[in-house]
C-alpha positions as CSV (number, residue, x, y, z in Angstrom):
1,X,0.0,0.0,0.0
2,X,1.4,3.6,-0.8
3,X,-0.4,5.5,2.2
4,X,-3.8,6.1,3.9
5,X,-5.5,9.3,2.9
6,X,-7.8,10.2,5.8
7,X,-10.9,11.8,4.2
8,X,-12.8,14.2,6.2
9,X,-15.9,15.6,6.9
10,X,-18.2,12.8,5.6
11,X,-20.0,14.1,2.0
12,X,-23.3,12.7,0.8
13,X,-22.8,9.3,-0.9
14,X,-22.8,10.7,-4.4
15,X,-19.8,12.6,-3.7
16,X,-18.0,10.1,-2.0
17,X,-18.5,7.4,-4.5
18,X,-16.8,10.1,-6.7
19,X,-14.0,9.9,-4.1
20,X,-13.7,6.3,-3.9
21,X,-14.0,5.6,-7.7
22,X,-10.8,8.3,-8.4
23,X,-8.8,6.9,-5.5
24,X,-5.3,5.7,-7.3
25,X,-4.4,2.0,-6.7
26,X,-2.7,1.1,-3.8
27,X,-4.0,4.1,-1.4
28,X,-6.6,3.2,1.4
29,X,-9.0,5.7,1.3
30,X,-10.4,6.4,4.7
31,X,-13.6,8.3,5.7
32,X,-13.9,9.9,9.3
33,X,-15.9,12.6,10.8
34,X,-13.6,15.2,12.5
35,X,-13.0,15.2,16.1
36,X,-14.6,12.1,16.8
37,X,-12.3,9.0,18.3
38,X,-12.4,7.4,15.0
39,X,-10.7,10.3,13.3
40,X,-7.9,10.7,16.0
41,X,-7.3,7.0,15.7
42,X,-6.9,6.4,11.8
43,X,-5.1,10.0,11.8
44,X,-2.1,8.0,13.6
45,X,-0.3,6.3,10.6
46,X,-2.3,8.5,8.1
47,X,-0.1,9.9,5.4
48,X,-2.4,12.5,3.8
49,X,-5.2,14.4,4.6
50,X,-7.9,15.2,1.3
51,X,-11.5,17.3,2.2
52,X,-12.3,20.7,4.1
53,X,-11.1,22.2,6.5
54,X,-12.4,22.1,10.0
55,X,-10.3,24.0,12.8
56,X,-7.5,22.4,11.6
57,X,-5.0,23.3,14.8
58,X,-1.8,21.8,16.7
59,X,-4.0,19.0,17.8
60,X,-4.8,17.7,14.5
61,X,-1.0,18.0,14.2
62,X,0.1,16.4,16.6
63,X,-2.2,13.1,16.3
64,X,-0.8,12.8,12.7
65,X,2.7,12.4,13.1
66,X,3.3,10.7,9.7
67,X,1.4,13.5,8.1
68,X,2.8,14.0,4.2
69,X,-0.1,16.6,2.7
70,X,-3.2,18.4,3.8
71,X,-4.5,18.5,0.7
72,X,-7.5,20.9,0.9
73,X,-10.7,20.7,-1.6
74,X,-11.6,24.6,-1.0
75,X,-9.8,27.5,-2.2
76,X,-10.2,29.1,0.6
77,X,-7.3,27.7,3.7
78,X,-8.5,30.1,6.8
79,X,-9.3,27.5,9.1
80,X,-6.1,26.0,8.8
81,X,-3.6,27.3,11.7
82,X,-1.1,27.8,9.2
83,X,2.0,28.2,12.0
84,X,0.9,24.7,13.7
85,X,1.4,23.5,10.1
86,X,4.8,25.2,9.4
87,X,5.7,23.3,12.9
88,X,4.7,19.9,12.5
89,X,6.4,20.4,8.7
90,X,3.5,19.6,6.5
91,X,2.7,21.8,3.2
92,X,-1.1,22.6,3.2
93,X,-2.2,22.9,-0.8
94,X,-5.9,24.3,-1.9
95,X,-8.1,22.6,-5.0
96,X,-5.4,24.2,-7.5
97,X,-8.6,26.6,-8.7
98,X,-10.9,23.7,-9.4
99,X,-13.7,25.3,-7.9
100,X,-13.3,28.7,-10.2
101,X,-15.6,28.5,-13.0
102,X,-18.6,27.5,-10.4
103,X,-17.5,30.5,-8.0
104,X,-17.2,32.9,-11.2
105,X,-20.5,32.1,-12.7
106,X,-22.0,32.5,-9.2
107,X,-20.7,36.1,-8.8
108,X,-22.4,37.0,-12.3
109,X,-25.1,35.1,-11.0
110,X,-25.5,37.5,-7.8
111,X,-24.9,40.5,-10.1
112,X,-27.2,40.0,-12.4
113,X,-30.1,38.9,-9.3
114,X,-29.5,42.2,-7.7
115,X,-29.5,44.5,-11.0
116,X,-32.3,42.4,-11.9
117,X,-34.3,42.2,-8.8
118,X,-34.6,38.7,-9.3
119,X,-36.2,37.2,-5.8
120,X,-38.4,40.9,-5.5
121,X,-39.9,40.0,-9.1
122,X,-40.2,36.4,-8.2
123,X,-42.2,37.1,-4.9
124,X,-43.9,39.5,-6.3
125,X,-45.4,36.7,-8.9
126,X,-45.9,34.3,-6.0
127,X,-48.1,37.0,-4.4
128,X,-50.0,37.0,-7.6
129,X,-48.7,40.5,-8.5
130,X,-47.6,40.5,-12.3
131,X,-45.8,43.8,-13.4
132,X,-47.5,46.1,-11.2
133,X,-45.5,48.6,-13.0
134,X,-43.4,48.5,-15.8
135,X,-40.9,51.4,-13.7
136,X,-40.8,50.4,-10.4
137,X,-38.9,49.0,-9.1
138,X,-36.3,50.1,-11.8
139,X,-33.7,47.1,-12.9
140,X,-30.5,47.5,-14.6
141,X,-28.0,46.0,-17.3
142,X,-24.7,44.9,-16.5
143,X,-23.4,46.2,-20.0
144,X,-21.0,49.2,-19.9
145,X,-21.2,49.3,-16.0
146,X,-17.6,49.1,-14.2
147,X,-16.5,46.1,-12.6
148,X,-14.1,46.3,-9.7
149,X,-12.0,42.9,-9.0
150,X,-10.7,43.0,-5.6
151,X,-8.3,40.0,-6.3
152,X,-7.4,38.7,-9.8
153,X,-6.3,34.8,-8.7
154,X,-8.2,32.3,-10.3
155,X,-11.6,33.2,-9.7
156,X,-11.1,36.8,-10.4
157,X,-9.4,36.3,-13.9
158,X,-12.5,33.7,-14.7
159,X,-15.1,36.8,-13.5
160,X,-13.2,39.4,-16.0
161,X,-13.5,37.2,-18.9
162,X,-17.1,36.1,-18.1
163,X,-18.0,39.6,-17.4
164,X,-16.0,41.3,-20.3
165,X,-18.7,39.2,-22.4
166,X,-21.4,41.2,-20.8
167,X,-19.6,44.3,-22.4
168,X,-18.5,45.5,-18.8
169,X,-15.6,47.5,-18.3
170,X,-13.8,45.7,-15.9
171,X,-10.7,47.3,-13.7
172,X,-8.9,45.0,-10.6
173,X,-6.8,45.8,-7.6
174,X,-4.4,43.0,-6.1
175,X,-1.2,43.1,-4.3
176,X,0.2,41.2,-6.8
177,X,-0.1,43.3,-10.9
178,X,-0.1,41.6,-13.6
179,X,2.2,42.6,-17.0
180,X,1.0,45.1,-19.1
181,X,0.8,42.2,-21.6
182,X,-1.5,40.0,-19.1
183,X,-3.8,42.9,-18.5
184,X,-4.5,43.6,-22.4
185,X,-5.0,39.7,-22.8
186,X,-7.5,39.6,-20.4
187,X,-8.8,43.0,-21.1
188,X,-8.4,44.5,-17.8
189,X,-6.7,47.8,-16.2
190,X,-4.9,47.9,-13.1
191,X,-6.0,50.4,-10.3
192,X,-5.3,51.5,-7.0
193,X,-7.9,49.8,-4.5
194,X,-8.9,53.3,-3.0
195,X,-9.6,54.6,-6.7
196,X,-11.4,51.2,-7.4
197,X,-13.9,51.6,-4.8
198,X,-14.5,55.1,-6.4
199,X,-14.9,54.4,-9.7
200,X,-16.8,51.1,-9.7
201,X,-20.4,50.3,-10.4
202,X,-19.8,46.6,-9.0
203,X,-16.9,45.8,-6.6
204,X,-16.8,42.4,-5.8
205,X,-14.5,40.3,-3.9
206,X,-12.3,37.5,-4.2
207,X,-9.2,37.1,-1.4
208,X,-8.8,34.6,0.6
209,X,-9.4,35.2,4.3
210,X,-6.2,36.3,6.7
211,X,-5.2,39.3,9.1
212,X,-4.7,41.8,6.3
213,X,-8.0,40.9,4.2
214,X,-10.3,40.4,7.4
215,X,-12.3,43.7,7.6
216,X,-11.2,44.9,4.2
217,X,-14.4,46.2,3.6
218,X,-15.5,48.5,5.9
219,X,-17.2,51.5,7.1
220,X,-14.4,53.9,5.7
221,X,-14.1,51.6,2.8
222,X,-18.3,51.7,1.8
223,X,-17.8,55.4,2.3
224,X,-16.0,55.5,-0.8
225,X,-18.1,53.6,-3.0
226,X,-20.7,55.4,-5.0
227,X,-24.5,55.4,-3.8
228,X,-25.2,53.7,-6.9
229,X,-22.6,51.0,-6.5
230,X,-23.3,47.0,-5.6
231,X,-21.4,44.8,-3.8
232,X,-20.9,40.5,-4.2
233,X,-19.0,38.9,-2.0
234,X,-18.0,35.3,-3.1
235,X,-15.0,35.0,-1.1
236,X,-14.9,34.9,2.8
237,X,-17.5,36.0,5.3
238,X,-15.0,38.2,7.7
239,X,-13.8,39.8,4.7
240,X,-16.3,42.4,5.0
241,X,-17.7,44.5,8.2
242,X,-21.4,42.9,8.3
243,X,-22.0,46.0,10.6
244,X,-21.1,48.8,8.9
245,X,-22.5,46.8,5.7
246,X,-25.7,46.7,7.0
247,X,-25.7,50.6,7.8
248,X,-24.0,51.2,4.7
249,X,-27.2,49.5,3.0
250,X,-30.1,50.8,5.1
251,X,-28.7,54.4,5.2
252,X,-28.4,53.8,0.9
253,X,-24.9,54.1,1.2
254,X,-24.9,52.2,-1.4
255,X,-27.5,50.6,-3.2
256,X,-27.5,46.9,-3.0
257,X,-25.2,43.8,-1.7
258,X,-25.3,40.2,-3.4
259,X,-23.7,37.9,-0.6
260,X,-22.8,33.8,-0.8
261,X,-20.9,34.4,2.7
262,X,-21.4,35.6,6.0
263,X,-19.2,35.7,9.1
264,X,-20.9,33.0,11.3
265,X,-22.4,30.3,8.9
266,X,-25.0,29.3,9.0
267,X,-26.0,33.1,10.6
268,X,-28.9,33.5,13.5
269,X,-32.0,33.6,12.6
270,X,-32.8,37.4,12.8
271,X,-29.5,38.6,11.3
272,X,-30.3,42.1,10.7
273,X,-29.6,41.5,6.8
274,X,-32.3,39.5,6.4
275,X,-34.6,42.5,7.1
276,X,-32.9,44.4,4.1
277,X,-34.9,45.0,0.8
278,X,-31.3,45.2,-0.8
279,X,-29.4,42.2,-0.4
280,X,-30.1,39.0,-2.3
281,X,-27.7,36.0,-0.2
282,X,-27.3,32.5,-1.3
283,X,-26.0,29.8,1.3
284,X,-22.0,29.4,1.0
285,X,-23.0,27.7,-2.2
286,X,-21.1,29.4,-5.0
287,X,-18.0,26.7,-5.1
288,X,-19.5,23.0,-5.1
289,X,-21.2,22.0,-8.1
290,X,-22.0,18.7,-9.7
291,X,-18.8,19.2,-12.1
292,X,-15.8,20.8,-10.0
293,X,-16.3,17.7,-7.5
294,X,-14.6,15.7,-10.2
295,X,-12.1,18.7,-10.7
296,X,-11.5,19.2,-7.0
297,X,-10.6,15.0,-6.4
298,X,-8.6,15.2,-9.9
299,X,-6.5,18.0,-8.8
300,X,-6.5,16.4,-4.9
301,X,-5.4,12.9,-6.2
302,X,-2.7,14.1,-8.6
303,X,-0.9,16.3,-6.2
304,X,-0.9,13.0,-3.6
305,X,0.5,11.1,-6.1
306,X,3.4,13.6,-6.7
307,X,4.4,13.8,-3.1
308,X,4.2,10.5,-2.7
309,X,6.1,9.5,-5.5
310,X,9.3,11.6,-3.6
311,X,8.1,15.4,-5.9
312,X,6.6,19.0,-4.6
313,X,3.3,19.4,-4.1
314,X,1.8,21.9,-6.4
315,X,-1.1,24.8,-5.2
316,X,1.2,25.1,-1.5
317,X,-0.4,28.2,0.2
318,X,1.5,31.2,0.0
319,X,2.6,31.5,3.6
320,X,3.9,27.9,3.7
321,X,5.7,28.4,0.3
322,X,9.9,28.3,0.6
């Protein structure tokens, strides 16, 4: 046998006979729930760890000693206690982007629902009111609106080019600029994020979560934006202020908010959002689909194989990269 993957949190049988069925030959693919004795015990001579995840801290660490690969299925890596990782010496990697064209279509998705007024106009015809009024409320089109990009990684690359097909204008901020040469491929201008938030009809958001991206958007930052402006957030929950987000909205700081995230998920029940005529949310489901579960075990698979055929792992998170 070449190792024991420990697989974890249990997935709905369709997804795990996905799992199973990709599982290379001679790896023992084992399913646990997290935290429970059965995981602590089969993470003891466990060599890799594939699935999401959950609080993964010193502990975890330290009842895997033989530990090769946390090898994530998310993008996103903010539950991982990166320094316990750098300790027990194990490279974390995300899907390698396998989940980007699901979370890219869902971000035009959530623009197009809010300029649209999709769930008011769907309500509306539940309630048996059809068109009361071909004005009110107004909608919009996405064409020759500015897109903002807060974060041009994978998803944010696959939201230019889907949106540059809705005849957007489409400008980006991220630490990290692209060549003059990259930019005119994709069709795309590089600005600074202050001016972004300025300029743009639709900002929306795609960073992973840390200590200089929690917050990001906030009271001072919404302050900026025009009254006009939208926001989607695809990303991470704590990424924005949900405070000054909800003031921002009811005071028409802005105009509307398309959210797939929130900082405690699932939220309480009365979350002052909810109450908001202006913000259309979906449930944290912008990344799994049907499709990118074969991507996500493809890319998790592969990148097991290398390390355990002696090689580097690819899609290592930045802070653990040498």
């Amino acid at each position: 046998m070449m190792g024991k993957i420990l697989f974890a949190p249990k997935q709905p049988d369709a997804v795990l006979n996905i799992a199973r069925s990709m599982t290379p030959p001679g790896f023992e693919l084992v399913v646990v729930e997290p935290g429970t004795p059965e995981f602590y015990k089969e993470a003891t001579d466990a060599e890799y760890y594939l699935g999401l995840a959950r609080q993964m801290g010193g502990e975890f660490f330290r009842s895997a000693p033989k530990l090769k690969l946390v090898q994530l299925l998310s993008a996103g890596y903010d539950r991982v206690d990166v320094e316990a990782a750098r300790k027990a010496k194990v490279p974390v990697a995300n899907n390698g982007g396998a989940n980007a064209i699901a979370v890219s279509e869902h971000t035009i998705l959530l623009m197009l629902a809010v300029l649209k007024r999709l769930v008011h106009f769907h309500n509306d015809v539940v309630a048996g009111k059809w068109r009361p009024s071909i004005a009110e409320p107004p909608v919009y089109e996405l064409s020759g609106r500015t897109l903002g990009i807060v974060g041009l990684g994978n998803i944010g690359k696959k939201v230019a080019r889907r949106a540059a097909a809705f005849d957007m204008r489409i400008q980006y901020y991220d630490i990290a600029r692209l060549t003059e040469d990259q930019e005119d491929a994709l069709g795309v201008r590089f600005v600074l994020f202050t001016e972004l938030l300025r300029t743009s009809d639709v900002v929306t958001l795609h960073v992973p979560l840390d200590d200089s991206t929690r917050n990001l958007i906030g009271s001072s930052e919404l302050a900026m934006m025009k009254r006009s402006a939208i926001l989607i957030n695809t990303c991470r929950g704590p990424v924005v202020d949900e405070n000054a987000l909800y003031r921002a909205l009811k005071d028409g700081q802005i105009a509307a908010a398309g959210l797939d995230v929130m900082v405690e998920e699932p939220p309480e029940k009365n979350h002052p959002l909810f109450a908001l005529p202006n913000v259309t949310l979906t449930p944290h489901s912008a990344g799994p689909t049907w499709e990118n579960w074969t991507a996500r075990f493809r890319n998790g698979f592969d990148n097991i194989e290398r390390v355990a055929a002696g090689r580097q792992p690819k899609w290592v998170i930045p802070e653990l990269q040498s």
